[in-house]
C-alpha positions as CSV (number, residue, x, y, z in Angstrom):
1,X,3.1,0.5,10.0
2,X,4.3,3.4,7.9
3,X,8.2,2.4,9.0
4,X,7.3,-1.2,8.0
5,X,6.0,0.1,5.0
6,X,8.9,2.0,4.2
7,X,11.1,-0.9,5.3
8,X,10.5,-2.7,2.0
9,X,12.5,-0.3,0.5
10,X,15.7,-0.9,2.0
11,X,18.9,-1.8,0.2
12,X,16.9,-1.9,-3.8
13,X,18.4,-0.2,-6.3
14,X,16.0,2.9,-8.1
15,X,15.0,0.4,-10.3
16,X,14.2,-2.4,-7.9
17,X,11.6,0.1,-6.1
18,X,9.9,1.6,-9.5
19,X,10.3,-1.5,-10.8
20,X,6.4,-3.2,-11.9
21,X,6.4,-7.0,-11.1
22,X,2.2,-7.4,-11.5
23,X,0.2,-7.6,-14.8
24,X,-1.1,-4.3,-13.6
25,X,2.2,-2.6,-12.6
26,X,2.2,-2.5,-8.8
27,X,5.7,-1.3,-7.6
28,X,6.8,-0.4,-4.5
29,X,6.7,3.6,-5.0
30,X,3.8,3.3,-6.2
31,X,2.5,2.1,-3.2
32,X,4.2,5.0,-1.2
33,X,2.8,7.4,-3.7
34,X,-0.6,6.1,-3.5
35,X,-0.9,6.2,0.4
36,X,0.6,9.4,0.3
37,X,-2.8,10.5,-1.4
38,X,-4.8,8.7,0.9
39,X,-3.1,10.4,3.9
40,X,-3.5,13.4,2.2
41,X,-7.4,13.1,1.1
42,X,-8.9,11.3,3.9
43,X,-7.1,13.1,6.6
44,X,-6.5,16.7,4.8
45,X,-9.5,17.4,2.3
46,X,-12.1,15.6,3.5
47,X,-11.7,17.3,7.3
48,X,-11.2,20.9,5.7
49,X,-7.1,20.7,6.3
50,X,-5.9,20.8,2.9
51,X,-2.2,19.4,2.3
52,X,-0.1,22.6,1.7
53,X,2.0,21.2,-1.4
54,X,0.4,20.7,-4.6
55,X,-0.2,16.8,-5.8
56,X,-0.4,17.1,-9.3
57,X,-1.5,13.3,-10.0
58,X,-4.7,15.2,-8.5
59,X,-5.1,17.7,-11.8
60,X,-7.6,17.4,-14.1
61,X,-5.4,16.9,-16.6
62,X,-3.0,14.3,-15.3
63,X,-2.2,11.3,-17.0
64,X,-4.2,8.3,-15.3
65,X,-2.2,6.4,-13.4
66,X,0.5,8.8,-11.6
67,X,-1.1,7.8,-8.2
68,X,0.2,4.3,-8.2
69,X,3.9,4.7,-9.7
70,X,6.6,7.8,-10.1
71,X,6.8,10.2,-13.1
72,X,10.1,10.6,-14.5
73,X,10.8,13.8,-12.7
74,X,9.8,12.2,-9.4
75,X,12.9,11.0,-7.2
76,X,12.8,8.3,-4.8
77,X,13.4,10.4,-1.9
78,X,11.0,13.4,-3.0
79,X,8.0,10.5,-2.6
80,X,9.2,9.0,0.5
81,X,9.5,12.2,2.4
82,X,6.5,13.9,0.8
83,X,4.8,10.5,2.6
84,X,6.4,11.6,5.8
85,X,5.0,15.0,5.4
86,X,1.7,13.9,4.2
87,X,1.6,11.6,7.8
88,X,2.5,14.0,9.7
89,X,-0.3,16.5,8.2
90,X,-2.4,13.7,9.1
91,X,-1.3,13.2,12.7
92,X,-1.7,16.9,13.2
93,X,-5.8,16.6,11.8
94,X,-6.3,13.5,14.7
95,X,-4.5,15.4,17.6
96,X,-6.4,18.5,17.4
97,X,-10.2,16.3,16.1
98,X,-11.8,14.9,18.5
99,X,-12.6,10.9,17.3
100,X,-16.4,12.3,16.3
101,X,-14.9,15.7,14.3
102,X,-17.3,15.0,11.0
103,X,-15.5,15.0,7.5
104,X,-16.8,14.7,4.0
105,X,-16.2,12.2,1.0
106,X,-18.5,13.5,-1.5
107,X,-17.8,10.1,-3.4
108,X,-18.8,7.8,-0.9
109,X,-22.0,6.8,-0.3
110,X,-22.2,7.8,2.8
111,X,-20.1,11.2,2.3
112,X,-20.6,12.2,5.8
113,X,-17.8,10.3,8.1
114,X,-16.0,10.6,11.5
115,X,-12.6,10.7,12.3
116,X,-12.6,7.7,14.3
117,X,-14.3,5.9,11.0
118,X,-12.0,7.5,8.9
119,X,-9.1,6.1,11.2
120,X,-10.1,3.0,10.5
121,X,-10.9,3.2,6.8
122,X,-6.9,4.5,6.4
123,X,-5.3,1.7,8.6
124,X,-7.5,-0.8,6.7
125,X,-6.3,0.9,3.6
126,X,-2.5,1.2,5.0
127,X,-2.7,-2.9,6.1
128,X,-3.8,-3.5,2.6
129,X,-0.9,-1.9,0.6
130,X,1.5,-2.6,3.2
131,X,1.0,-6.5,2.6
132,X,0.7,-6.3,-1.2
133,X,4.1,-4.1,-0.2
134,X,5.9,-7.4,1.3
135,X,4.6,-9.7,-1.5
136,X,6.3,-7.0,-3.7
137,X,9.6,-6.7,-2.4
138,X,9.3,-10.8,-1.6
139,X,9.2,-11.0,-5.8
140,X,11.8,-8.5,-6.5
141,X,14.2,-10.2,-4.5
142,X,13.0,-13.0,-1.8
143,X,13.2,-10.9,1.3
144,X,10.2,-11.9,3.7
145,X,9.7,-10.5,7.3
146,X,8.5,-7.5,8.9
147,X,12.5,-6.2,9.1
148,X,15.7,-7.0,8.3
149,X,16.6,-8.1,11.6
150,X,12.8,-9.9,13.0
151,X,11.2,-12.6,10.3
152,X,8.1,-14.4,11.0
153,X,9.2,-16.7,7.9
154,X,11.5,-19.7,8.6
155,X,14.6,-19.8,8.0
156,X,15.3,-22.4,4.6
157,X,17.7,-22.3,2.4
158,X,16.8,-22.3,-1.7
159,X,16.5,-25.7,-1.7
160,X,14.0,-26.1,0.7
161,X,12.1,-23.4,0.4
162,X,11.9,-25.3,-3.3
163,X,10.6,-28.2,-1.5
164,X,8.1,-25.9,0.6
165,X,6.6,-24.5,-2.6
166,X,6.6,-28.0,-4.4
167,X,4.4,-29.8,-1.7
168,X,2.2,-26.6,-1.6
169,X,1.3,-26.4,-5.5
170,X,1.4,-30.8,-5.2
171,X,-1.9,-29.8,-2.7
172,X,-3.2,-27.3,-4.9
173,X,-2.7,-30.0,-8.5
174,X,-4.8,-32.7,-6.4
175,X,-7.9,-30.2,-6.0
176,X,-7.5,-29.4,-10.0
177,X,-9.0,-32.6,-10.9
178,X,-12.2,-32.6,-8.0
179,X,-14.2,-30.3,-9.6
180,X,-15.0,-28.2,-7.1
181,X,-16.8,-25.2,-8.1
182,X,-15.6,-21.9,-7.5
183,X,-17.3,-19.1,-6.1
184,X,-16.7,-15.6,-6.9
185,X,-16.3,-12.6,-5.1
186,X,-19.9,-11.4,-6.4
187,X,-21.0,-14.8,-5.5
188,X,-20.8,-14.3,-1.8
């Protein structure tokens, strides 16, 4: 999953990958950078294994934010292999835990957590950003698929997928009229 995730930034320019196509700025390093700290938290301070480099966006005094997108004095390749090296600190806490090993998360409400629940809080957590990772690169510039070479997307040209997308929001328009009530995510 972490090569997959890294996958989407292949071939973009510096600015395609810091580049913010959502009303609340998600980018592609940014998504890196953010699972860099959850590798880093989750598999490093909450088991007693700190990270050995510092992560300022961590400080008390850092500007809100710098988890989810580069500074100006951050390179493309410092945050991608910092993420390498943040993984690898974290394979290094699950080969030597056993799958009960207890960690903390003082924030959570149930701070006191094993490594096998931890394991699959960070996939979950890794899935998430990965796919909000594809629908990033897919906006920046239309590539869709888990590689370059192997796409679970047909094969259309413009045109069609054009048509795709028209009889897809032609669904959608017929529903606007019905009324249907919607439910929230609180409503559930």
């Amino acid at each position: 999953m972490v090569d997959d995730l890294l996958l989407r930034l292949d071939g973009l320019t510096e600015y395609a990958a810091l580049r913010p196509v959502t009303a609340t700025g998600t980018n592609l390093l940014g998504l890196v950078k953010h699972l860099t700290m959850a590798e880093v938290w989750f598999f490093g301070r909450a088991f007693g294994r700190p990270f050995p480099e510092p992560l300022h966006w961590w400080d008390d005094d850092a500007e809100e934010g710098t988890d989810l997108r580069a500074t100006e004095d951050e390179s493309r390749a410092e945050i991608v292999e910092r993420y390498g090296r943040a993984c690898a600190h974290s394979d290094q806490t699950i080969a030597q835990l056993d799958l009960d090993a207890l960690g903390h998360v003082p924030s959570w409400p149930r701070p006191d957590v094993t490594l096998h629940s931890m394991l699959v809080h960070v996939l979950s957590e890794t899935s998430r950003h990965a796919g909000h990772a594809d629908i990033v690169r897919e906006l920046l510039d239309g590539a869709v698929g888990s590689s370059p070479t192997l796409s679970q997307v047909a094969e259309r040209d413009a045109e069609e997928w054009e048509r795709y997308r028209a009889r897809i929001e032609a669904t959608a328009r017929r529903f606007q009229t019905r009324g249907f009530p919607t439910r929230s995510v609180e409503g559930r």
